[in-house]
Every structure is written in structure tokens, then in C-alpha cells.
N, C-alpha and C positions, 0 to 999 in steps of 0.2 A: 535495448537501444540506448539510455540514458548509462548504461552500465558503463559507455565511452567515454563520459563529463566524470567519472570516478575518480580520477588521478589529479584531475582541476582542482574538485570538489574538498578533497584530500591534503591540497595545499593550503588552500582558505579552515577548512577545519580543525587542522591537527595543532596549531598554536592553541584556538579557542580552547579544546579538548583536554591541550596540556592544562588549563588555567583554572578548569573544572573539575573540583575535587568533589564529587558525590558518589555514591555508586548507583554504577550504571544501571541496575537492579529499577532504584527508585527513576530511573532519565525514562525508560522503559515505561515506567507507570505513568509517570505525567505525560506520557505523550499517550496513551491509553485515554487518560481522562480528557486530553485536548480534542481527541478524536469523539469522545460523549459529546462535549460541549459542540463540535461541530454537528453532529444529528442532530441534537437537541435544536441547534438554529435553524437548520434544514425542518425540522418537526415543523418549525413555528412560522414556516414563513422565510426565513432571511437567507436567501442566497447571497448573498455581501459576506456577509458575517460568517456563514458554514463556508463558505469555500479560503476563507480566510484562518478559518481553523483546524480546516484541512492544511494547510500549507504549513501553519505549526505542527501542527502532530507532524509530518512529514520531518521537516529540520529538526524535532525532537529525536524523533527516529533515528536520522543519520546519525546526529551528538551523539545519543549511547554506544554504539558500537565502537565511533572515534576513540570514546574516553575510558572505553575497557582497553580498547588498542593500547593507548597511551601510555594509561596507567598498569599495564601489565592485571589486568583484571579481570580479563575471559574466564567464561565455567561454562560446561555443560548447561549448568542451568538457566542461566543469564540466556545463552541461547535458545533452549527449548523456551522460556517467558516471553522472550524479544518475539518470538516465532508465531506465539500461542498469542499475544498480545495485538500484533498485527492481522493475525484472522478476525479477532475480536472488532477491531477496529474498524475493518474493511467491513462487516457484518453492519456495524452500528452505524456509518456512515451513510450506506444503503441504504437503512430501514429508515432514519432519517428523511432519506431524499425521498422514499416511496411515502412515508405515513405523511410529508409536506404536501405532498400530493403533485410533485414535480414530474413523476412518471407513472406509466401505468404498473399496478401492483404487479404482473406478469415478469414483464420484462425486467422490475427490480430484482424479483427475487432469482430469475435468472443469471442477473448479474452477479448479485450475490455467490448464487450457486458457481459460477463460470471463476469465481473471483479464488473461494476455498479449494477449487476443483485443481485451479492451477498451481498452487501452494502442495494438494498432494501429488500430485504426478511426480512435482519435483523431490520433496521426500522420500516419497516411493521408491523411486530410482536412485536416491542417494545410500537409501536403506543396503541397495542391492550392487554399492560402491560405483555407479553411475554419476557424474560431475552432472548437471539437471539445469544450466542458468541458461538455459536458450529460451529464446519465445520472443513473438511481436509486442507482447504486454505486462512486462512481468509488475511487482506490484509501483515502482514508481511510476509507471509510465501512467497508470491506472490512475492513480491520485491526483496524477498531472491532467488527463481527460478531465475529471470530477471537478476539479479548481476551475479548469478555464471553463467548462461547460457553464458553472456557479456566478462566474465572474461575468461570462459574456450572457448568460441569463438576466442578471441583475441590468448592464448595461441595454439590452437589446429586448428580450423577449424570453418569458420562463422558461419556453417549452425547449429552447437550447439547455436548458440541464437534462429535460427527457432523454435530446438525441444522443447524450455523453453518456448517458446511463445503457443508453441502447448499443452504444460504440464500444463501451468498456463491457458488455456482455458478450458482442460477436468478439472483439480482440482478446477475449478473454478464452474462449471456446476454441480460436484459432491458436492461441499459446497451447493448449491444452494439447492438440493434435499434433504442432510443434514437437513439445516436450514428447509425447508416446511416439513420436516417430523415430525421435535422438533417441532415447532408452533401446527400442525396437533393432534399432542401426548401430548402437555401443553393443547388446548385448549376443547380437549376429559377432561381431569381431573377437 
């Protein structure tokens, strides 16, 4: 769904990206650790503060990929890390928001599960030369649940991070059935 703001998004980023000379390798990582630091706030209490470090690991996220663009600096690897980084992160976010005690351990770790599940379907199928980027959820949309849930927690009432936890597991389970039904339906053709 946000896959549509891509070419927006694109335009505002690709100057930044030219400007940034790191490797994307290390952009990778620190959004990895942006993403600790958000559980870790979620752990302790602060919806303000985790959902706001969600939203950096997120725009960290987008920047690396920009600035391999950019800079002509794609690899195999930089992808499998960007990949493997992101399951990481979605994992630690989670556990975060469940050990805060913002949701019930059940439905976290369902999330969780709903979260990794959809990440394989689409590899799976890519494995198998299937294109895989369909789904109600995929992982920004997810992050975007988690933020606002965080934010309008903090404003209104905790247990709206529960239901974002709860939303971003069924939308996640429904991506899931999405993707196997696109694989099912490319590999009938």
C-alpha cells in the first residue's frame, strides 16, 4: 500500500543520499541499533520515545538502500544484511512492546510470528523467480501501525499500542495468505 508514496519518497531522498558518503553496510546497522533502542524504550515503559525510534530506524532504512542506489554500491550482501537486519528488528520491536507489557505475550508473539512469516512467503517465491511485493501489510505499513499505535498510546490510552500489535498480527497473517495465493496463481501460469 505505501509501495505508492515510493516515487515521492524518492524524490526528497535521492539528493540527501547523493550527500551521504558511508557505506550502506554500516546505514543498515544503525538502523538496526535505532530499532534496539526503540524495544529497549518500549521495555521500559515509553511509548513517546519507542515509537519515535521506530520511525528512525524506519527513515534509516529507506537511506541505505537510496545511498547504495546512488552511489552505485549494491551487493548481494548489503541485501541479504538489509534483509536479515530488518527481521531482527521487527523481532526486537515486538519483544519490546510485549516484555513493556503493552500487549498480551500471546498476541505479541503472534505478531512477531505473522511479521517473519511474511518476509518468508516472499522470499520463498522469489527463490522460485516469483516477483512476491503484494500484501495488505508488508513491512512498512507495519511499522506505520506500531508508531501511530505508540504515539496515540502515549496521547490517549496504553492499550491502543495492544490493538496495533493485535492489527499488525491479523494484517500480517492476511499478507501472508495474500503472498501464497500470488505464488499459487504465478506458478499455475
Amino acid at each position: 500500500m505505501l509501495d505508492k508514496l515510493r516515487p515521492h519518497v524518492k524524490i526528497l531522498l535521492d539528493p540527501l543520499a547523493e550527500k551521504i558518503n558511508i557505506n550502506p553496510n554500516i546505514i543498515t546497522i544503525i538502523g538496526l541499533i535505532l530499532s534496539v533502542i526503540s524495544a529497549y524504550m518500549f521495555a521500559t515503559g515509553s511509548l513517546l520515545i519507542g515509537g519515535i525510534f521506530i520511525g528512525l530506524s524506519g527513515l534509516v532504512d529507506i537511506i541505505d538502500g537510496a545511498v547504495a542506489r546512488k552511489h552505485s554500491s549494491t551487493t548481494p550482501f548489503g541485501g541479504i544484511l538489509d534483509s536479515t537486519s530488518d527481521r531482527f528488528a521487527d523481532a526486537f520491536i515486538l519483544i519490546g512492546i510485549i516484555y513493556g507489557g503493552f500487549v498480551n505475550w500471546i498476541i505479541g508473539i503472534l505478531a512477531i510470528h505473522a511479521s517473519l512469516t511474511v518476509s518468508y512467503v516472499r522470499a520463498r517465491a522469489e527463490s522460485e523467480g516469483i516477483k512476491c511485493n503484494v500484501g495488505i501489510a508488508e513491512r512498512p505499513e507495519r511499522l506505520v501501525i506500531l508508531m501511530a499505535g505508540a504515539f496515540l498510546g502515549y496521547i490517549f490510552n496504553p492499550i491502543i499500542m495492544g490493538l496495533a500489535v493485535a492489527l499488525v498480527m491479523i494484517l500480517g497473517y492476511v499478507t501472508v495468505l495474500q503472498r501464497l495465493n500470488h505464488s499459487r496463481i504465478e506458478l499455475k501460469n
